[in-house]
The first five atom37 places (N, CA, C, CB, O) and aatype in JSON, in Angstrom:
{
  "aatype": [20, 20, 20, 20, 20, 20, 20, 20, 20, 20, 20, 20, 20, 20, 20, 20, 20, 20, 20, 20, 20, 20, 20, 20, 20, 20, 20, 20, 20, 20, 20, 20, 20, 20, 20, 20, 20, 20, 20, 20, 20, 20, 20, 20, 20, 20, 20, 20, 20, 20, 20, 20, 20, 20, 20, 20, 20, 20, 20, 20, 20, 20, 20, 20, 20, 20, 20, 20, 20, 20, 20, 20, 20, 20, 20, 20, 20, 20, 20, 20, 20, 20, 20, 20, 20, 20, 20, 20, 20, 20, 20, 20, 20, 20, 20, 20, 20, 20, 20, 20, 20, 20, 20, 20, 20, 20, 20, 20, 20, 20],
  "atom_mask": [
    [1, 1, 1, 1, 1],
    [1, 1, 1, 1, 1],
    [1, 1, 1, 1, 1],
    [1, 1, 1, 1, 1],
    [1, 1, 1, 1, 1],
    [1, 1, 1, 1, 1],
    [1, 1, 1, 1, 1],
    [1, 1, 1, 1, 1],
    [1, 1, 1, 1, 1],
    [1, 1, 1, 1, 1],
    [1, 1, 1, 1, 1],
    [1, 1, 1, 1, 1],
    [1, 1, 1, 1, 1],
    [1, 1, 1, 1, 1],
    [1, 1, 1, 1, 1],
    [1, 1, 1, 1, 1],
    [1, 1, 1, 1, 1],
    [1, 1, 1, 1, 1],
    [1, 1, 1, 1, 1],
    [1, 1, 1, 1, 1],
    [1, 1, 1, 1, 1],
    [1, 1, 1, 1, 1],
    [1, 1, 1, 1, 1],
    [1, 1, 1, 1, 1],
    [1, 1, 1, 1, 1],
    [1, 1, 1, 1, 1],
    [1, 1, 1, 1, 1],
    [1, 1, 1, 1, 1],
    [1, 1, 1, 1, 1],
    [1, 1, 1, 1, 1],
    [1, 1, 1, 1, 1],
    [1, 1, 1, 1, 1],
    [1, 1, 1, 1, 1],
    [1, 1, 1, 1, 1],
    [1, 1, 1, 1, 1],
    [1, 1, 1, 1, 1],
    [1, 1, 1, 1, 1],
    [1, 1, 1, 1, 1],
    [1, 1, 1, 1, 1],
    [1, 1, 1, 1, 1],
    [1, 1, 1, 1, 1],
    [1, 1, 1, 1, 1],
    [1, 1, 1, 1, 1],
    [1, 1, 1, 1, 1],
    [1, 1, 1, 1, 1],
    [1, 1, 1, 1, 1],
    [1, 1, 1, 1, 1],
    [1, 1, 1, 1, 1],
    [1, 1, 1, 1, 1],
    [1, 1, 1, 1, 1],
    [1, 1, 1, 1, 1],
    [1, 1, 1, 1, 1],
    [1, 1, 1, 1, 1],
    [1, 1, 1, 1, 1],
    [1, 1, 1, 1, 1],
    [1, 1, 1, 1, 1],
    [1, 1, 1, 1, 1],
    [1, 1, 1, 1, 1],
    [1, 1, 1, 1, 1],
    [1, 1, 1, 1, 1],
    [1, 1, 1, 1, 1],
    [1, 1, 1, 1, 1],
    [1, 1, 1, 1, 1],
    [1, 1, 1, 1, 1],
    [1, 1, 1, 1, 1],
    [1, 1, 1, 1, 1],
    [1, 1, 1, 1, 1],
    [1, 1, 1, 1, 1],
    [1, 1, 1, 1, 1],
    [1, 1, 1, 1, 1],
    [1, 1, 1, 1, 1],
    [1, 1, 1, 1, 1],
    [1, 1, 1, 1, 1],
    [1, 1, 1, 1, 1],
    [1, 1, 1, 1, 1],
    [1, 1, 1, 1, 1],
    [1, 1, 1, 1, 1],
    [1, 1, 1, 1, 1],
    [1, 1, 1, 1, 1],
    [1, 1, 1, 1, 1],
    [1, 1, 1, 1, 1],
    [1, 1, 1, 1, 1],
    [1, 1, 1, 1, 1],
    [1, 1, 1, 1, 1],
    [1, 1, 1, 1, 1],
    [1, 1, 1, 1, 1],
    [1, 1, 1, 1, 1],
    [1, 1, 1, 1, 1],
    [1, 1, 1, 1, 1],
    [1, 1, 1, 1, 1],
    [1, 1, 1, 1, 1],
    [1, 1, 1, 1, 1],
    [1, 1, 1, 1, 1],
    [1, 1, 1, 1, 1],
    [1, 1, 1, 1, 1],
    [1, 1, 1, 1, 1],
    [1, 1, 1, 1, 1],
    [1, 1, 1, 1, 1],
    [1, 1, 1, 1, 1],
    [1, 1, 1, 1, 1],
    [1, 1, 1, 1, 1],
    [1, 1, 1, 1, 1],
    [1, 1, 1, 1, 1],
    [1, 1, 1, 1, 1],
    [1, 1, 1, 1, 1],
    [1, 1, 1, 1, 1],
    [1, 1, 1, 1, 1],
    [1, 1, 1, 1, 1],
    [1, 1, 1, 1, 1],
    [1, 1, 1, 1, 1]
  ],
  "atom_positions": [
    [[6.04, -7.3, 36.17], [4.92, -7.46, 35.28], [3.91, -8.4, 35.94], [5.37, -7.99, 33.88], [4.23, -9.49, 36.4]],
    [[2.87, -7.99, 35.94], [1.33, -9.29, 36.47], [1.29, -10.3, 35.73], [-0.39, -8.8, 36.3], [1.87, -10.32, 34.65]],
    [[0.57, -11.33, 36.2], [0.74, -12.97, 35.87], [-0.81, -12.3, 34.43], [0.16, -14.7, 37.88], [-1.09, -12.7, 33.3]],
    [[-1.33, -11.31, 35.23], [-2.22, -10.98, 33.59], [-1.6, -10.34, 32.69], [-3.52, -10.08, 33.61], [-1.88, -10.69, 31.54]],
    [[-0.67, -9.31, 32.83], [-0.23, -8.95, 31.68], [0.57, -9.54, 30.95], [0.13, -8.07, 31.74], [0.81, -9.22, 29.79]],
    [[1.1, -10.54, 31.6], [2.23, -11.62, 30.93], [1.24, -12.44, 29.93], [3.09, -12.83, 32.25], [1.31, -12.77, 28.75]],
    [[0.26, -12.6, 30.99], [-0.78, -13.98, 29.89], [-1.07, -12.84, 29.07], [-2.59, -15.06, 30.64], [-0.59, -12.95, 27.94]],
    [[-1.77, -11.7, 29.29], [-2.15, -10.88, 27.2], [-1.09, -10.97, 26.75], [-2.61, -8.97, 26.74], [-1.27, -11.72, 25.8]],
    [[0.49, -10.58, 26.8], [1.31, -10.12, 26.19], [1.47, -11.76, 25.03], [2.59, -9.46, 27.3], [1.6, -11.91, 23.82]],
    [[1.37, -12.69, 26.18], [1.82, -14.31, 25.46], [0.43, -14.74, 24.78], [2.37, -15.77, 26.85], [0.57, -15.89, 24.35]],
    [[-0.53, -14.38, 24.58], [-1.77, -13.87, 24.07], [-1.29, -13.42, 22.8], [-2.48, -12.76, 24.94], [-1.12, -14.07, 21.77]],
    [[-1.14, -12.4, 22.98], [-1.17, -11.11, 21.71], [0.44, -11.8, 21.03], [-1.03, -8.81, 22.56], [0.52, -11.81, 19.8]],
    [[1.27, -12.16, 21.57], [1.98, -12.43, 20.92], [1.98, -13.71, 19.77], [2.7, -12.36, 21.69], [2.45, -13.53, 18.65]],
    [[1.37, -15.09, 20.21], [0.8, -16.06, 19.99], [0.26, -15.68, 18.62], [-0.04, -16.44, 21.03], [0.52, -16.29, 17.58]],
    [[-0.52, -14.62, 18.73], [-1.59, -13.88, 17.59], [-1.51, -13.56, 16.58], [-2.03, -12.95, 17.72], [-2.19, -13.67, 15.56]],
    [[-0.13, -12.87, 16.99], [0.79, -12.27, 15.81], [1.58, -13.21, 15.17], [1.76, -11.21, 16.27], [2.03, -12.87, 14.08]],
    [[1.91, -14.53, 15.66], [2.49, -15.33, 15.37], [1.38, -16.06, 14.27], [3.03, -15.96, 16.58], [1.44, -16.04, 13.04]],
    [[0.61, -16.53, 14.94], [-0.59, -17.4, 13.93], [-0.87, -16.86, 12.61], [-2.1, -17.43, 14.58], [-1.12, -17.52, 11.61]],
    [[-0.77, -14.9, 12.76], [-1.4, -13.75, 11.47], [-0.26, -13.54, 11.02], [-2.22, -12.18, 11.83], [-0.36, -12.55, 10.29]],
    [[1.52, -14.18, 11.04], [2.43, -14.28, 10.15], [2.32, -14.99, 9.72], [3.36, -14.23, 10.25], [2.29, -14.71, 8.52]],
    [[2.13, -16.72, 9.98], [2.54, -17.89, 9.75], [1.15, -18.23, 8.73], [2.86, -18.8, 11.2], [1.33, -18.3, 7.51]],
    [[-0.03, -18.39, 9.24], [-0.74, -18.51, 8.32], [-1.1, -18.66, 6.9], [-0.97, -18.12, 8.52], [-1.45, -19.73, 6.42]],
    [[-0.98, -17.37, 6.14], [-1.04, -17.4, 4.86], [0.03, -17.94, 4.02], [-1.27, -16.3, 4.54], [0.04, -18.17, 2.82]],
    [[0.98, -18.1, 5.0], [2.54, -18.68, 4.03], [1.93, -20.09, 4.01], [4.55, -18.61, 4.98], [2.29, -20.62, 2.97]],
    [[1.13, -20.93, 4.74], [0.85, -21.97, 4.92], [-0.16, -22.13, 4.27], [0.83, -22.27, 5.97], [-0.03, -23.09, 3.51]],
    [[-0.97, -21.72, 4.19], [-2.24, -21.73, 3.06], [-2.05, -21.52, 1.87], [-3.21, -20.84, 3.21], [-2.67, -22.24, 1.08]],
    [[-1.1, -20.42, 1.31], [-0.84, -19.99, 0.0], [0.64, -20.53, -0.17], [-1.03, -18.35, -0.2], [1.51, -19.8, -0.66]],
    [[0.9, -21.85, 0.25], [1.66, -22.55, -0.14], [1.49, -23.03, -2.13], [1.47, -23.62, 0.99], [0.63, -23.78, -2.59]],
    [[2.15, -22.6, -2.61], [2.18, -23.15, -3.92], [1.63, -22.03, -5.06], [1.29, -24.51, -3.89], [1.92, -21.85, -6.25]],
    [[0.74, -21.43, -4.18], [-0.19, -20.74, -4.93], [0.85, -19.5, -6.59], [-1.15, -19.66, -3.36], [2.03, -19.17, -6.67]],
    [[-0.08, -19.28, -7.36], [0.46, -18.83, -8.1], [0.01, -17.07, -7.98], [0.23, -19.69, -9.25], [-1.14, -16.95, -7.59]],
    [[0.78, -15.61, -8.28], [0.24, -14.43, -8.18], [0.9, -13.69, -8.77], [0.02, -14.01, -7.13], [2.13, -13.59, -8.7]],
    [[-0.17, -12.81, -9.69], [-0.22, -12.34, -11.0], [-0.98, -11.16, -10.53], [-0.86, -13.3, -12.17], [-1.77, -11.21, -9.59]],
    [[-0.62, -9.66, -11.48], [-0.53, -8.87, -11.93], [-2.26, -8.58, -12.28], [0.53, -9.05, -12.81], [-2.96, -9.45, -12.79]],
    [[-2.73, -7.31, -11.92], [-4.12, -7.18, -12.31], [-4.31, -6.88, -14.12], [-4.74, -5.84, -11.31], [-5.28, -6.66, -14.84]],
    [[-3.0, -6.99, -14.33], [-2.94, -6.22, -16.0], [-2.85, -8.09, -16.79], [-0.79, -4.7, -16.42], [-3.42, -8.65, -17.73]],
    [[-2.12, -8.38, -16.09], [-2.36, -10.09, -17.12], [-3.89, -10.03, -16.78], [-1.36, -12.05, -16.36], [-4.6, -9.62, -17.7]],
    [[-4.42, -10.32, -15.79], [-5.6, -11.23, -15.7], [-6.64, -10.29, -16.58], [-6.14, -11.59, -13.98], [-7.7, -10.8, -16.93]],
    [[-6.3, -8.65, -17.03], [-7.27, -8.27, -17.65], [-7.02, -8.58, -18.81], [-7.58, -7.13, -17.49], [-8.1, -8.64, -19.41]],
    [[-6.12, -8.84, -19.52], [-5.47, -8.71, -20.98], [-6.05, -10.86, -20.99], [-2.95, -7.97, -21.03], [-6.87, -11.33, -21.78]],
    [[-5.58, -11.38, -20.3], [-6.57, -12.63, -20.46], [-7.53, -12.87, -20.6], [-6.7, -13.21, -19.91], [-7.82, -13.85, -21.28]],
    [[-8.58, -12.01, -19.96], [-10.23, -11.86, -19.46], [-10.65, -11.24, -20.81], [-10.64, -10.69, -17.89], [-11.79, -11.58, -21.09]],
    [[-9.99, -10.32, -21.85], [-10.32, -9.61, -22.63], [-10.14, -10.65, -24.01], [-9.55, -8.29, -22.45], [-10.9, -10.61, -24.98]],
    [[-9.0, -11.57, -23.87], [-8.39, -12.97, -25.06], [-9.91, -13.34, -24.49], [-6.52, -14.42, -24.67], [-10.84, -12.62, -24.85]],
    [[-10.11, -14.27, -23.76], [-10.71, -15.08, -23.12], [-12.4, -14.58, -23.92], [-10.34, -14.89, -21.35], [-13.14, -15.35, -24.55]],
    [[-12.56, -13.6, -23.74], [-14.4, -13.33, -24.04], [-14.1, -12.95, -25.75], [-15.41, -11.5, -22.82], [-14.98, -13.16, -26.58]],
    [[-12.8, -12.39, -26.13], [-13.21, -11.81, -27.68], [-12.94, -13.08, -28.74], [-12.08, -10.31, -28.19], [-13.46, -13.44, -29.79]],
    [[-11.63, -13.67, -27.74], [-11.08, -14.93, -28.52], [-9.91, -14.64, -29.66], [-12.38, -15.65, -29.3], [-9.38, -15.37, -30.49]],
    [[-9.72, -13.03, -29.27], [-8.4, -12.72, -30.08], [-6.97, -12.45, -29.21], [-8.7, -11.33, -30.96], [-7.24, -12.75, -28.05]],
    [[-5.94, -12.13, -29.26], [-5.04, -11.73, -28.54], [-5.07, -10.45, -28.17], [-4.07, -12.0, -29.01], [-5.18, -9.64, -29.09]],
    [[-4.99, -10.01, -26.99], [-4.99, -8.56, -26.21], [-3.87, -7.96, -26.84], [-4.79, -8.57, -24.47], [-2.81, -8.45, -26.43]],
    [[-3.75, -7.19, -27.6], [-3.02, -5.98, -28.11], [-3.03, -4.55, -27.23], [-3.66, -5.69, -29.49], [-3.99, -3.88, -27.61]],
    [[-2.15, -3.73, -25.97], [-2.3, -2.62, -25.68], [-2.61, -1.61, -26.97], [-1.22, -2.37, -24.93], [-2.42, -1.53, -28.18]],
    [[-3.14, -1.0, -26.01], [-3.24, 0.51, -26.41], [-1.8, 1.25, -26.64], [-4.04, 1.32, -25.2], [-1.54, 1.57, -27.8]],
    [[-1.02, 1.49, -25.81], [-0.09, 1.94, -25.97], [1.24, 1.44, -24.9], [-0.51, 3.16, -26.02], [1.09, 0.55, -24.05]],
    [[2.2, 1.97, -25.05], [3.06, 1.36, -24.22], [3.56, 2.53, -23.2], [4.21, 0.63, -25.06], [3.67, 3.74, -23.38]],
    [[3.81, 1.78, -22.15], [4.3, 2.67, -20.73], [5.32, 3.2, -21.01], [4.6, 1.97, -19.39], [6.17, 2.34, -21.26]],
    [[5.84, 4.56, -21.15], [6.93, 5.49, -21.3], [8.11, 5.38, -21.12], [6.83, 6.3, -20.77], [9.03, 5.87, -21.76]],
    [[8.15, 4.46, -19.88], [9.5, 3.79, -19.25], [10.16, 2.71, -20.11], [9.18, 3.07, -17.85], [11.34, 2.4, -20.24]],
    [[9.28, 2.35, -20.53], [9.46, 0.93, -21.06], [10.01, 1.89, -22.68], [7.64, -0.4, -21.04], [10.76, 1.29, -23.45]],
    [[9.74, 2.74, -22.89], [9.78, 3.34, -24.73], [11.49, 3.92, -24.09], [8.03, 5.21, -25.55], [12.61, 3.56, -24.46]],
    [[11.24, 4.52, -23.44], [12.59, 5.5, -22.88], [13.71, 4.12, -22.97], [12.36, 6.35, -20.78], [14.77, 4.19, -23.58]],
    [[13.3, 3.07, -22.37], [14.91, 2.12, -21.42], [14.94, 1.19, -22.9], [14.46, 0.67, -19.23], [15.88, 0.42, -23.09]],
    [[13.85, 1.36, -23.89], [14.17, -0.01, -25.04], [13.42, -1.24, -24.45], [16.05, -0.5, -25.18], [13.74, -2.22, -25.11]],
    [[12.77, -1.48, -23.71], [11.89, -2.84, -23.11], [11.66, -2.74, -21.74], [12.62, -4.28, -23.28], [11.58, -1.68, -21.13]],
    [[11.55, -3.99, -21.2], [10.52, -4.19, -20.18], [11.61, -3.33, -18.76], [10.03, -6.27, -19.98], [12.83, -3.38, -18.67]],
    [[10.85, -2.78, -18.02], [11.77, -2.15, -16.54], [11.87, -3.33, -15.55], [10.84, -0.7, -15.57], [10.93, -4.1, -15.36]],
    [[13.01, -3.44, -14.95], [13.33, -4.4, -14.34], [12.58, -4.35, -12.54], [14.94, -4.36, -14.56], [12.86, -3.45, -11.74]],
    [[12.13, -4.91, -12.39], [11.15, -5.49, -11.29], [11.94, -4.6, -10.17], [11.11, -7.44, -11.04], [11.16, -3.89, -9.54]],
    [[12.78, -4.52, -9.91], [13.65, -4.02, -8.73], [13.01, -2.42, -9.0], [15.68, -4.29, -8.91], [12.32, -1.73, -8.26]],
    [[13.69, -2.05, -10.83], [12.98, -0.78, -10.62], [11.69, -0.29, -10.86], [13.51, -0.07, -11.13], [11.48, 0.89, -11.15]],
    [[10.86, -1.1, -10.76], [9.27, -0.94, -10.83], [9.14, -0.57, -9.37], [8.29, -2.41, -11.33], [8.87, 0.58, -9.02]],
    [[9.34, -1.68, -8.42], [9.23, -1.61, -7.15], [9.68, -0.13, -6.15], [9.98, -2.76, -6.86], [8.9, 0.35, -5.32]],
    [[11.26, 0.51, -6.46], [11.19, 1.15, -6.12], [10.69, 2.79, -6.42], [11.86, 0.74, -5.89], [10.75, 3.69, -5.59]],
    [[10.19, 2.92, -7.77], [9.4, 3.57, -8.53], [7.94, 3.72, -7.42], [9.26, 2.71, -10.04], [7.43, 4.76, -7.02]],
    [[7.48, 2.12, -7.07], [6.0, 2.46, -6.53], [6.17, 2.72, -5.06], [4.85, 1.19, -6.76], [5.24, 3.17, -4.39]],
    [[7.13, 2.49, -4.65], [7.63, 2.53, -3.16], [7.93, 4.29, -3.41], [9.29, 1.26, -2.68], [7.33, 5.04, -2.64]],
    [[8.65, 4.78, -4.26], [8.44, 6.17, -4.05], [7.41, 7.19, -4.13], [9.08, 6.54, -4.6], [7.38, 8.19, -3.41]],
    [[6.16, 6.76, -5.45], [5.18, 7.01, -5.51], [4.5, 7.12, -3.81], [4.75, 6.1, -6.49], [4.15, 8.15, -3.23]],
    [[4.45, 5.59, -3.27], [3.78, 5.92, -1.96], [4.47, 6.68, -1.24], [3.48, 4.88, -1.18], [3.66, 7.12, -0.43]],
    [[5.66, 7.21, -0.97], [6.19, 7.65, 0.33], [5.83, 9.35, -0.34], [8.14, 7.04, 0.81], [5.96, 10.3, 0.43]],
    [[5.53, 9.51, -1.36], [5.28, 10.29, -1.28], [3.66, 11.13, -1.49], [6.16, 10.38, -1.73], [3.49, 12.34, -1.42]],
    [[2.71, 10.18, -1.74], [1.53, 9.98, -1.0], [1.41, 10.67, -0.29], [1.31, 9.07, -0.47], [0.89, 11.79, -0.21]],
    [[2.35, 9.47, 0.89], [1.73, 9.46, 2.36], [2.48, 10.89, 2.99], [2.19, 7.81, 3.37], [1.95, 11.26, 4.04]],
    [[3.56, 11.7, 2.54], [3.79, 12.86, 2.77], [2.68, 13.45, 2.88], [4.52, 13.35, 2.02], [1.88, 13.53, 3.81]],
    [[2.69, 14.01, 1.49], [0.93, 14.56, 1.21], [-0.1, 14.66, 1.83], [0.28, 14.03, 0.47], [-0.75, 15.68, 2.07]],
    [[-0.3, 13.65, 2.1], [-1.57, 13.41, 3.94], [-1.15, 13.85, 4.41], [-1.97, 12.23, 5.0], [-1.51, 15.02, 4.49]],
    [[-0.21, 13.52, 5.06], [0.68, 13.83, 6.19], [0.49, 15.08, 6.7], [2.01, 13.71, 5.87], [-0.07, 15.53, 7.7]],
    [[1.24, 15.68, 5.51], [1.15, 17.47, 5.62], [-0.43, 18.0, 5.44], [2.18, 18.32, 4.16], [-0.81, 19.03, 6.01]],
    [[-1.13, 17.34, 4.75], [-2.26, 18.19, 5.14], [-3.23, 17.78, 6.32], [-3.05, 18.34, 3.96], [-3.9, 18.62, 6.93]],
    [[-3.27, 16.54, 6.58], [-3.51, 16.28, 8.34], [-2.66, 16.87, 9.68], [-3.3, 14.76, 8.56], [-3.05, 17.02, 10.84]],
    [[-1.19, 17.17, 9.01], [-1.06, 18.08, 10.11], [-1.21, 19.85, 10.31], [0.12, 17.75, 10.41], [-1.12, 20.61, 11.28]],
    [[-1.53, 20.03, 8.66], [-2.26, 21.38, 8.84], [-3.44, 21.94, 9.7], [-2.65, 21.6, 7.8], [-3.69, 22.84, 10.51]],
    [[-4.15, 20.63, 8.9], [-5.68, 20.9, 9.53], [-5.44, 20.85, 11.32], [-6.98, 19.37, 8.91], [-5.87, 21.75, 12.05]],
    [[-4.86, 19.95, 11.71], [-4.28, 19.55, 13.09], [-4.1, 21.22, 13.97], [-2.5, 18.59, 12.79], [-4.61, 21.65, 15.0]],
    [[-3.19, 21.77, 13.02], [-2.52, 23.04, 13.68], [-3.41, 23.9, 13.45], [-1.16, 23.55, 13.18], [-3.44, 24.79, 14.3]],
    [[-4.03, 23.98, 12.78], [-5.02, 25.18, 12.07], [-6.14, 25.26, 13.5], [-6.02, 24.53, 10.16], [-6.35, 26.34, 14.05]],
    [[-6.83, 23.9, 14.01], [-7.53, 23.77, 14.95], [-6.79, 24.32, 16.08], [-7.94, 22.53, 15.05], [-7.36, 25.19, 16.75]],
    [[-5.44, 23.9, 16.44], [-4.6, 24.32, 17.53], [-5.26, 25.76, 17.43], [-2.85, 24.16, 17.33], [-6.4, 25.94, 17.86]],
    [[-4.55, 26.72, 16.89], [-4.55, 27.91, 16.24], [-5.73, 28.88, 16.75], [-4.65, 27.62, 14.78], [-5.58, 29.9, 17.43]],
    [[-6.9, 28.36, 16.3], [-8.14, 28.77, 16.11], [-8.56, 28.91, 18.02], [-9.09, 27.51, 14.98], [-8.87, 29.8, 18.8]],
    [[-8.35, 27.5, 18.06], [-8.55, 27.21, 19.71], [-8.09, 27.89, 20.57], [-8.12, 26.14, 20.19], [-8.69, 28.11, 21.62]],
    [[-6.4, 28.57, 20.14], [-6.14, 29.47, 20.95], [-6.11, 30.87, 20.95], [-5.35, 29.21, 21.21], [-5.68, 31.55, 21.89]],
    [[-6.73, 31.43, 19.52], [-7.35, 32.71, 19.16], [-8.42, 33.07, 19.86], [-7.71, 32.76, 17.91], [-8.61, 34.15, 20.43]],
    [[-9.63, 31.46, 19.77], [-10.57, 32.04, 20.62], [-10.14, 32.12, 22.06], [-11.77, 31.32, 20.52], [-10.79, 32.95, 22.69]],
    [[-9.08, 31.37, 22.87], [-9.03, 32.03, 24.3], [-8.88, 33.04, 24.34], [-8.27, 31.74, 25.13], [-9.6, 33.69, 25.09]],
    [[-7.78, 33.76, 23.48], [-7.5, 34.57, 23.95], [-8.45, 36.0, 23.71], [-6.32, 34.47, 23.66], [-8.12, 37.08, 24.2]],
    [[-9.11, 35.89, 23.27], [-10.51, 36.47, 22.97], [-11.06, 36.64, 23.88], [-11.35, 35.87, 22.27], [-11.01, 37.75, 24.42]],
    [[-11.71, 35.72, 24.36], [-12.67, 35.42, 25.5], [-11.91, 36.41, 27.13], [-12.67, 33.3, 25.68], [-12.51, 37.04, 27.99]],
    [[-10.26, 36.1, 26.94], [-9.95, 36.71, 27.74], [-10.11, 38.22, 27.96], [-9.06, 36.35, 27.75], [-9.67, 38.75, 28.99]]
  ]
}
């Protein structure tokens, strides 16, 4: 390895170190909350009554009360993985579709 690629690598590594360590160090103490409290506060806060939902989340009617954090989490963790399928498959359509096309027209031309 070169005395330069060693210095980027201890560079870039350094980097990654500072963009882990950082925010644990800054957001030492800090407190973090839910975009649904701070609206149901924001809504107490300007009317001056208590935030009453609209209705209640399905999960929560189905299990008898609140869903336990573990299974919220892996609920939204499945939601995304299956997202990012979704892209997935249709970025690699479009992907192949171009393949496809590209080699229709050679063989055309031929």
């Amino acid at each position: 390895m070169k005395k330069r690629d060693r210095a980027l690598l201890i560079a870039l590594l350094a980097l990654c170190l500072v963009l882990v360590i950082s925010p644990v160090i800054a957001l030492r103490g800090a407190e973090f909350g839910g975009s649904d409290d701070a609206g149901s506060e924001k809504v107490s806060e300007i009317t001056g009554e208590e935030y009453e939902p609209w209705a209640t989340p399905l999960f929560e009617q189905m299990l008898g009360g609140e869903i336990p954090g573990e299974l919220e989490s892996l609920l939204f963790c499945v939601q995304t993985g299956v997202g990012v399928g979704v892209i997935a498959f249709f970025l690699g359509r479009f992907v192949e579709r171009k393949k496809w096309q590209e080699a229709r027209d050679t063989e055309k031309r031929s």
